[in-house]
Structures are given as C-alpha cells and as structure tokens.
SEKOL-581097 format. One record per residue: x, y, z of N, C-alpha, C in turn; residue in three letters. Coordinates in steps of 0.001 Angstrom, whole numbers, plus 500000, padded with zeros to 6 digits. Last residue first. Example, Ala and Ser with C-alpha at 12.3 -4.5 7.8 and 13.67 -1.06 7.14 Angstrom:
2
512850497750507080513670498940507140512900500030507870SER;513190494310507800512300495500507800513200496700507800ALA;
***
This chain:
338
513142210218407608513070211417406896511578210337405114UNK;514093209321411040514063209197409485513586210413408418UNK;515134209228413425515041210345412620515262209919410730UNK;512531207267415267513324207775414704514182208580414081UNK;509510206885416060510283207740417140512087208021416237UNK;508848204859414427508460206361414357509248207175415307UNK;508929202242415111510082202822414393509630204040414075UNK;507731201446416995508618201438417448509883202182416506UNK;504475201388415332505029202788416304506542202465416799UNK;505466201003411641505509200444413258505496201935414126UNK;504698204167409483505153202808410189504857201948411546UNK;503285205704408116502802204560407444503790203155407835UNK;504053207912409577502481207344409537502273205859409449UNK;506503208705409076506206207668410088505259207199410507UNK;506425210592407160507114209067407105506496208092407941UNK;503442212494407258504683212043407689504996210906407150UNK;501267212481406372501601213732406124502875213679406844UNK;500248210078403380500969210622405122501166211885405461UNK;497492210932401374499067210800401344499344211179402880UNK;495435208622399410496069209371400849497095208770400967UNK;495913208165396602494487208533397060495036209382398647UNK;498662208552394303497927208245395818496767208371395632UNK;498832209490391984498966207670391936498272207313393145UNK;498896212355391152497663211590391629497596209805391729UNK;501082213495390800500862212411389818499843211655390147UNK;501125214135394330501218215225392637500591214355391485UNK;501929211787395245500801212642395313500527213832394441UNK;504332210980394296502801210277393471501678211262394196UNK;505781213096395299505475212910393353504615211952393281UNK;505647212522397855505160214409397541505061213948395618UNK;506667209909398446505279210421398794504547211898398172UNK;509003210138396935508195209540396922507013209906397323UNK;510433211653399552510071212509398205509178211226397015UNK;509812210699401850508257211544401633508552211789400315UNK;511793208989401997510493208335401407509466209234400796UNK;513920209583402968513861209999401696512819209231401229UNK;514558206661404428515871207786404184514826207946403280UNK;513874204535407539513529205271406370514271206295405914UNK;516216202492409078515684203732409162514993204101408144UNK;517570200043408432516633199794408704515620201208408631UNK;519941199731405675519667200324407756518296200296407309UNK;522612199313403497521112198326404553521285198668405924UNK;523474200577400460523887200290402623522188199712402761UNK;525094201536398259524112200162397841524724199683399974UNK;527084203401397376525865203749397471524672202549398031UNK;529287202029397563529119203162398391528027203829398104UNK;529950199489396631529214200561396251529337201534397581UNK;530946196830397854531897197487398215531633199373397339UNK;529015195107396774528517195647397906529719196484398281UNK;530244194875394458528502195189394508528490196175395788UNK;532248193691394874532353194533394581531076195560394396UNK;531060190849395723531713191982396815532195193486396471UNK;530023189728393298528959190465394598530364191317395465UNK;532492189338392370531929189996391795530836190968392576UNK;533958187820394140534623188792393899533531189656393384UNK;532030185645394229532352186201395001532243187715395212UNK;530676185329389978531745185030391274531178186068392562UNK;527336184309389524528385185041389623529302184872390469UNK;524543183335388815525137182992388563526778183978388674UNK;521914183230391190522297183986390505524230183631390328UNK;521145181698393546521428180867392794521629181821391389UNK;520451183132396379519908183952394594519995182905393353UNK;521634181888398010520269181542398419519790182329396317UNK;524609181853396833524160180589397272522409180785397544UNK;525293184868396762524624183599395722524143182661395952UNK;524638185689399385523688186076398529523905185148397269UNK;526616184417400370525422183917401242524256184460400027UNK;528945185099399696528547183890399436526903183366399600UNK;528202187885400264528805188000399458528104186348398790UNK;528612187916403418527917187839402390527389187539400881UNK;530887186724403477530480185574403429528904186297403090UNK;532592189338402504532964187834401495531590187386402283UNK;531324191011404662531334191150403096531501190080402303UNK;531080191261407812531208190158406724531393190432405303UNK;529773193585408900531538193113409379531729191807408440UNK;527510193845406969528693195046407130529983194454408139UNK;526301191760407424526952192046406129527666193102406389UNK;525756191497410169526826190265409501527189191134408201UNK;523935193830410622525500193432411004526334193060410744UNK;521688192542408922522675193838408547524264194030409147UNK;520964190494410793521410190520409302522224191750408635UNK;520374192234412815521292191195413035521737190687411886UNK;517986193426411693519306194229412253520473193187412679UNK;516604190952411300517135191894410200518162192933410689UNK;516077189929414039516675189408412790517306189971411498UNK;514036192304415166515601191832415531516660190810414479UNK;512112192301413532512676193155413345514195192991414188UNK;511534189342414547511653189899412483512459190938412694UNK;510540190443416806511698189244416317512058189415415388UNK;508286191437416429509960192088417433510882191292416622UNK;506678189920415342507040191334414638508478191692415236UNK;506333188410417093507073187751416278507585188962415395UNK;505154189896418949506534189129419885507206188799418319UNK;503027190361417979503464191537418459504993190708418407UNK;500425189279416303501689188674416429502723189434416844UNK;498433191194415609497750189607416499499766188805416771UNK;499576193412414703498888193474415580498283192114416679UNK;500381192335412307501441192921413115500900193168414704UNK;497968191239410958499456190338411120500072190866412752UNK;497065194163410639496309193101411659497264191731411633UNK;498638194760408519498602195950410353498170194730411243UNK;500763192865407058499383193470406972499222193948408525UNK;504415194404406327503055193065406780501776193922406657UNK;507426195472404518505830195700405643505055194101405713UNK;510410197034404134509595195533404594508436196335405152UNK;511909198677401205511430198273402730510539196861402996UNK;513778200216399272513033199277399365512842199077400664UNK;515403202473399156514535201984397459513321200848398179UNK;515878205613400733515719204030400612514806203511399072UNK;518703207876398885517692207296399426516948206135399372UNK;520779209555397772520706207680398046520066207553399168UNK;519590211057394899520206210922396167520377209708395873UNK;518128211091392411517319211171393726517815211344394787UNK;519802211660390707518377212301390050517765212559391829UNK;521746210119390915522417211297390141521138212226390401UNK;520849207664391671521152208557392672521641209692392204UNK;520416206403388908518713207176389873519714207988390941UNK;521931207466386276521929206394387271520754207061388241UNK;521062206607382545520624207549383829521097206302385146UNK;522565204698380972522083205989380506521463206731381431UNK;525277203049379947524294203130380696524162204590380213UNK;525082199922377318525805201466378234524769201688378860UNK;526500197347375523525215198011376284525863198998377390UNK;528181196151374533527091196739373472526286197082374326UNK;530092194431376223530643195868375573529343196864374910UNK;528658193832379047528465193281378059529005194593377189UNK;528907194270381950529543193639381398529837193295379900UNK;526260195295382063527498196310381776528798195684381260UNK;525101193388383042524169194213381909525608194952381375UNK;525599193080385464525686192115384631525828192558383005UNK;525268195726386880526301195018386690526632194092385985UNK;522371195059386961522902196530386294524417196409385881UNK;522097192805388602521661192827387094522204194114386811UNK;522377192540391263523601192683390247523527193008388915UNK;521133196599390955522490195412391463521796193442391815UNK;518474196945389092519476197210390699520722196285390334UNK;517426198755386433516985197417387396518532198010387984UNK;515603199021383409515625199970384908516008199007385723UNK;516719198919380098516174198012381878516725198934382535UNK;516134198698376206516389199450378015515763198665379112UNK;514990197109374128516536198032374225517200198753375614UNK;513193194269373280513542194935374709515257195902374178UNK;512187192726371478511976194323371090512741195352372570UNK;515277190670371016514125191393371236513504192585371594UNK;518118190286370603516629190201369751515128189986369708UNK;519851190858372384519621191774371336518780191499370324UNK;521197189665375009520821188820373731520652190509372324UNK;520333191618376581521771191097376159522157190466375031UNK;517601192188377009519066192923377056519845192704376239UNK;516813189219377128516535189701376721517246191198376402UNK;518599188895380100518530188069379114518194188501377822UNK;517389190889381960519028190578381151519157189899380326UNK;514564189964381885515201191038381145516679191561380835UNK;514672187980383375514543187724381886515231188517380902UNK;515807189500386164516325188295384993516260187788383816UNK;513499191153386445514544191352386126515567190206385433UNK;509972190482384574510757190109385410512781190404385622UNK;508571192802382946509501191498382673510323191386383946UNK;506416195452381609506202194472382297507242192945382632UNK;507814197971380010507102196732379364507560195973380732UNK;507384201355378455507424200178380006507016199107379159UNK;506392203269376611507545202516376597507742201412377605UNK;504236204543377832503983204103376710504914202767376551UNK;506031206275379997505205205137380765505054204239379334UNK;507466208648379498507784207562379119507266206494379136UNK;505628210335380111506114210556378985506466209099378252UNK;504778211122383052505004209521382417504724209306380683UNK;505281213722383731505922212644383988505940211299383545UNK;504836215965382557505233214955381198505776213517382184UNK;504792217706384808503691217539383795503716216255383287UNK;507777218189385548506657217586386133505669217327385285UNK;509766218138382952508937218726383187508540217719383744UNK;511861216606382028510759216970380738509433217474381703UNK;513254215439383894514042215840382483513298217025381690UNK;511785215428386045513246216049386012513162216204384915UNK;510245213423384875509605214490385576511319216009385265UNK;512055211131384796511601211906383400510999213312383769UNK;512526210746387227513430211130386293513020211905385590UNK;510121209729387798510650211101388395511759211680387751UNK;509624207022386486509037208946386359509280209816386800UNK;511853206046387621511763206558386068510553207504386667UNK;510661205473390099511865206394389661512340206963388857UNK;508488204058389075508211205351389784509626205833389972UNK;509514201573387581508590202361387346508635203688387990UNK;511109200681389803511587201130389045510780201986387652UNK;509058199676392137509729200884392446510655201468390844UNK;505929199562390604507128198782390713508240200042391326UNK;503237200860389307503556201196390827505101200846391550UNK;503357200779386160503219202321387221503163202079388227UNK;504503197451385914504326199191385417503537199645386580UNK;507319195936387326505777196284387600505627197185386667UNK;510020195507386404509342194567387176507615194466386988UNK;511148196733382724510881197053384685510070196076384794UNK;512203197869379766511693196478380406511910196718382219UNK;511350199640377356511530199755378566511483198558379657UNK;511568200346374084511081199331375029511840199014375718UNK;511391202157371162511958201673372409511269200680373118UNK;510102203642368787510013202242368750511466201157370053UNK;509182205737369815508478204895369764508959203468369654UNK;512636206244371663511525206537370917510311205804370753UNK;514971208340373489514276207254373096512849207608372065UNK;516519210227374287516503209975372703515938208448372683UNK;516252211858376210515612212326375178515728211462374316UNK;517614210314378247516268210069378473515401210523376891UNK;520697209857376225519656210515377878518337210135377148UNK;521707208049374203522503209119375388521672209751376856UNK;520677205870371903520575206538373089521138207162373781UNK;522322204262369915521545206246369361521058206675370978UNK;522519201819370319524279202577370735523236204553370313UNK;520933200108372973520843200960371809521879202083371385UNK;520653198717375112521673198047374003521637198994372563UNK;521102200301378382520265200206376692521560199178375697UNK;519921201040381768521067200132380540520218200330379450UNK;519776202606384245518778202212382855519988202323382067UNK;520415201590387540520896202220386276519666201900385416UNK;519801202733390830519193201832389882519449202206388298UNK;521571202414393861520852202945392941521035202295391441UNK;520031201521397004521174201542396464521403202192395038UNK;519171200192399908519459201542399159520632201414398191UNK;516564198598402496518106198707401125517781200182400873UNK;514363198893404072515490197410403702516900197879403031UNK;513307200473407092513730200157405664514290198557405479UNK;509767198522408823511555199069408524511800199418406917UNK;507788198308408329508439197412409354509466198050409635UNK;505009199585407683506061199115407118506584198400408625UNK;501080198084407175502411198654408020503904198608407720UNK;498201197712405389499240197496405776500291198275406480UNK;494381196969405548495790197631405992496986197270406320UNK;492847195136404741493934195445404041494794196237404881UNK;490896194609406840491653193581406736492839194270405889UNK;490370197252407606490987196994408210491413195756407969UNK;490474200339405555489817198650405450490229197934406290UNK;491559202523405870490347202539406668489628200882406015UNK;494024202617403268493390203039404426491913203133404321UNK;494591201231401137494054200158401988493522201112402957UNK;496141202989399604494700202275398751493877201978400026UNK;498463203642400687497417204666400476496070203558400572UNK;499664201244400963499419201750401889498080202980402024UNK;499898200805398486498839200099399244498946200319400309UNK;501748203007397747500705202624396949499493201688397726UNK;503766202274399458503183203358399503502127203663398612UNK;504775200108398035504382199613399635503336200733399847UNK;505958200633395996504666199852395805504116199611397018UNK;508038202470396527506617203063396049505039202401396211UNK;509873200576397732509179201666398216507851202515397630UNK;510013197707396567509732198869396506509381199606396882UNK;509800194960399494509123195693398198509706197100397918UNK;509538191812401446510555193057401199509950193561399701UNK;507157191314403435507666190858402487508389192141401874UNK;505107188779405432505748189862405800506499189652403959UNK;502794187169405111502656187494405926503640189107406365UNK;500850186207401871502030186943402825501736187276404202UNK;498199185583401012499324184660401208500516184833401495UNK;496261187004401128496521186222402615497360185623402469UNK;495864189408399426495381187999398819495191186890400715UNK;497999191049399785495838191007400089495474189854399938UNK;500042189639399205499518190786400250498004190500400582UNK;499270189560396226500032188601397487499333188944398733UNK;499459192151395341498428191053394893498628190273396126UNK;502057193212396069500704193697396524499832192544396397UNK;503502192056394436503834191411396016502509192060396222UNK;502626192596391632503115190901392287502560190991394033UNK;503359195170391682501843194919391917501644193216392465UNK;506190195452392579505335195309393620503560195208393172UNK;508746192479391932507486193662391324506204193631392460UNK;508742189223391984509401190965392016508147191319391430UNK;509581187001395028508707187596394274508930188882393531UNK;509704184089396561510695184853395945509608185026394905UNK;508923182647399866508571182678398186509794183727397894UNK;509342180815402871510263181549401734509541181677400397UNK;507906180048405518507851179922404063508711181104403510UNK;509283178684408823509099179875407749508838179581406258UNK;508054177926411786508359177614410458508198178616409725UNK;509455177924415568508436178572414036509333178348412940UNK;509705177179418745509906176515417187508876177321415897UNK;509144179938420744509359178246420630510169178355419081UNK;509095182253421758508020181904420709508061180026420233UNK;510831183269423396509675182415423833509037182120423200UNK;512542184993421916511752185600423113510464184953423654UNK;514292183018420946514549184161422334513530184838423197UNK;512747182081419141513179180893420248513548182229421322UNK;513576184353417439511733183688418040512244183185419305UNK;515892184291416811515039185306417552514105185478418183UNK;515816181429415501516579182252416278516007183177417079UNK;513859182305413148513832180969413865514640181659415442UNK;515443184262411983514097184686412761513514183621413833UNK;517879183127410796517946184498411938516520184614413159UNK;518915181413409854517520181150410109517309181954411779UNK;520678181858407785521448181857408596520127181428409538UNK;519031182263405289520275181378405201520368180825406331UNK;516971184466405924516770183058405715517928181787405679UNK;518736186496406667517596186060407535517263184492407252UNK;519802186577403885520590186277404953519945185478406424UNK;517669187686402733518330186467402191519171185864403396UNK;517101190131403654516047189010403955516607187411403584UNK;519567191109403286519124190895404344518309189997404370UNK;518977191311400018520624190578400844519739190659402348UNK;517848192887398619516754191877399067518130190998399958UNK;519282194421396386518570195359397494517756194389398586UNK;520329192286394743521226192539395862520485193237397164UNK;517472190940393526518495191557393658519539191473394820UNK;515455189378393786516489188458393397517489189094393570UNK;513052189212396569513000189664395271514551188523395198UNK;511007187328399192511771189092398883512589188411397429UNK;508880186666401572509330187132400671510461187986399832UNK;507289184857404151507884185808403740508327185878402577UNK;505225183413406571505320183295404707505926184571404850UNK;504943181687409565505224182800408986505293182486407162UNK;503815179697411891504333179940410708504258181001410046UNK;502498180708414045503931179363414368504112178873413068UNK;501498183174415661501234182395414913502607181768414732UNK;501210183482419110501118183900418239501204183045416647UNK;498044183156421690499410182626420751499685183041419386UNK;495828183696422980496695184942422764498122184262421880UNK;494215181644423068493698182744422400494887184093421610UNK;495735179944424378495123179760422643495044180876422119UNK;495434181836426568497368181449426231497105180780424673UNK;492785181474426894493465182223426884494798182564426348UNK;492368178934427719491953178902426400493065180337426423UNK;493799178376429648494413177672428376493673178076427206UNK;492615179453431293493940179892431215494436179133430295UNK;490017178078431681489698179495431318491034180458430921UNK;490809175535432483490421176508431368490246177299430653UNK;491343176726435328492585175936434476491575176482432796UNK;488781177940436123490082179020435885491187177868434807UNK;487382175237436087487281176285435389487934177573435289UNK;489008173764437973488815173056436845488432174036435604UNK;488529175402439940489651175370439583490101174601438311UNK;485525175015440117485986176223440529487770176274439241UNK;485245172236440836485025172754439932485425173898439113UNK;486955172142442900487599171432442100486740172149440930UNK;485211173614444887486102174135445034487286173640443052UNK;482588171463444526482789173057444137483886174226444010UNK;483904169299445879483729169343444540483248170891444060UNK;484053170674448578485351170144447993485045170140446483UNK;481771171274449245482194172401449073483601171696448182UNK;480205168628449199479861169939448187480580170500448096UNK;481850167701451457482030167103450132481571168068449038UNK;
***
C-alpha cells in the first residue's frame, strides 16, 4: 500500500510538474499590433482584414489568439508605445525603428528587434506655394508638416535630402521648418490653404491626394535622392520575440502571405486597403498607387545601412550596427539584404 500511494504520489507530481511547465512555456494569446494610414502599412492591413495571423497561429498550434489593432503615425508615437508595454509588434519608419534600436542597447526590457522589411515606396514634398521649385526656396516663413520631428521616417529623409542639397553639414537646415501633424490633417491643411502649413513630406495615397489639387506641385521625390530603398519595417520588443518564438513565426508567415495576395491581387487589394484605411478614394485610384513601380512589399531589408551611415554622422545614433542584420531576427540575417 506505501509503495502504491508513493508511486501515485510520484505521478501526481511529474503530472504537475508538466502543466506547470506547458504554463510556463505558453505563448501569449493576445497580441497588440499596429501600423499607420498610408499605402506603405497595406500588408499589416491585409494581415488584419483577411485575419492572416489568427490563421497562422492555429497552424502551428497556437490555438485561438486575439489581436488588438491600434493605428499609429510617427515613429516617436510608435516608439513611446513600444516602451511603454502597449505594443507588442508594429509597422514604423525605418529610421524611427533604428533610433530605438540604438537608444535601447544593453536594457534588456527595451530592446527591440526588426522582424522584417515592410514597404518601399517614395515620399514626395508637395507645397501649395506656387515661389517654391527645390529645396532652396523655402523660407522662414515656410512650414513643413511630417508625422514625427527628427526621428519620423519623413523627417530623416528630408535631411538627407537637404544634406544632398546644402552640404552634409547643413543637414537639418531645414529641421526649424518641421511642424509635427499627423498625415491626414496635413492634407487637409495642404489643401485648404489657410494655414501656416505650405509643404508635406508624406507617402502614398496622401502624395496623390495632394496632387490632385491644381495649386499644389511637387518639389523633391525621395527615390530621385535615395533609390528605392525600404522606408518602413516591422519590429517587437527582443524579450516579446524571445518568450513568443511560434507566434513571431507566425507573424512572419502572415505577412509573406499578405504580400502574395497583393502582388497576384491588386483590385482586391486595392479594396482591402480602403475598406480597413476608411481613407476616402476610388479602387481605380489605390490601384494606380500600387501599379508605382516604385511602391513593392518584401520583407528583405533594401538600403537601411544608408540610414544607418547619416544618423551616425548627424550623431542621432548613440550605436550604430555595423551590419543590417544586427538589428534583426536571426532567421532574417542569413539574407541578402543590404
């Protein structure tokens, strides 16, 4: 009889000892994600429409997971977020990712990881000012309307511009001029013409919207200055990525499965990005967006380090990668990104 109840004990304490375990090791069964209004944010939109990650999860055993959706621009916004605990994963500017990527090394609750690229596409500066032609002929009494100042990805493209125009040195010549506005307002404001706002750095569709309008021209496109390199990517916090391995896979299978649909889909992209943007435009209109030949969604990093080599110059970094692939997943370092 001892040995029988010692045996039950025995097994009463491995059963335990295997549930706490399978507690211990579960991954988390809600997620908070993010991503902006533009066109450069169509994947994560899609992810959410089509409930790609839900999907992906269930594949690899994760069961039933809930997703929070916020919608956020500008990366000091999403940074704040970030640290804060109220993201878990979230599509950003390339600069602003590389900005807290620098900041956070060796804190281990802040550290963050990219995931992947997201987008590429390139970013006009519209003016309603008919005396503007290039970068030279703005003035004091201009005003620059972008997401974030000095970390927002349209912030840091403008300075490189200007870098280009007026000398490395003078890179943020223009910074004085920035004014802090959400992209939407700032069409609004744009367009309208009575307010102190005369210029917007901003993506597809808003650059498109903006053009529509006979009294406003454009005045630098960024791929004339940078290429068509990535503008925007996805990261999480390292320790997210690290306690939730299976759901990280998943995310990252969802988004390449999102990219698919939009490149053999176009119209129902197309639908899929108004319907979740509730951005007011025909079809026809997004499909011509995406029928850019500059404006592709791959996951690969394209053209980050030149980002990385001008805020490290412009001292914006503290530490700079001495690769792309520092500041990624190890599954996406083995790549040929650049």
């Amino acid at each position: 009889m001892k040995r029988r109840a010692f045996s039950k004990l025995v097994a009463a304490g491995a059963l335990a000892l295997s549930t706490f375990m399978n507690v211990a090791h579960a991954e988390a069964s809600t997620v908070r994600i993010s991503h902006g209004y533009g066109i450069l944010y169509l994947p994560l939109m899609v992810i959410r429409d089509q409930q790609l990650l839900e999907k992906q999860a269930k594949k690899m055993g994760l069961g039933d997971i809930k997703i929070n959706w916020l919608t956020l621009d500008g990366g000091n916004v999403i940074n704040d977020a970030m640290l804060a605990g109220n993201l878990d994963i979230a599509g950003t500017g390339a600069p602003g990712f590389i900005t807290l990527w620098s900041k956070a090394q060796g804190i281990p609750r802040s550290e963050v990881i990219g995931l992947g690229a997201l987008s590429t596409s390139s970013l006009w500066l519209n003016t309603n000012n008919p005396n503007i032609k290039s970068l030279k002929d703005f003035t004091s009494k201009d005003k620059i309307a972008i997401p974030g100042i000095k970390t927002s990805l349209s912030a840091v493209v403008l300075q490189m511009a200007v870098a280009k125009t007026f000398g490395a040195e003078n890179y943020a010549k223009l910074d004085p001029l920035t004014v802090s506005l959400g992209h939407p307002e700032a069409v609004g404001s744009l367009m309208s013409g009575k307010t102190e706002i005369t210029a917007h750095f901003t993506s597809p569709p808003f650059s498109y919207q903006e053009l529509k309008n006979p009294k406003i021209t454009r005045v630098l496109n960024s791929s004339d200055v940078l290429g068509n390199i990535t503008l925007d990517v996805v990261f999480a916090l390292k320790q997210f990525t690290e306690n939730n391995p299976k759901l990280v896979q998943a995310f990252m299978a969802a988004q390449e499965e999102a990219n698919a649909y939009i490149e053999k889909d176009r119209h129902g992209a197309a639908e899929t990005f108004i319907r979740v943007s509730k951005i007011k435009l025909t079809v026809d209109e997004v499909e011509k967006m995406l029928a850019d030949p500059d404006v592709q969604f791959h996951t690969t990093p394209n053209g980050l380090m030149q980002y990385v080599l001008f805020m490290d110059k412009a001292g914006t970094i503290k530490t700079r990668p001495a690769k792309w692939s520092d500041m990624f997943v190890p599954s996406v370092r083995g790549r040929q990104g650049s």
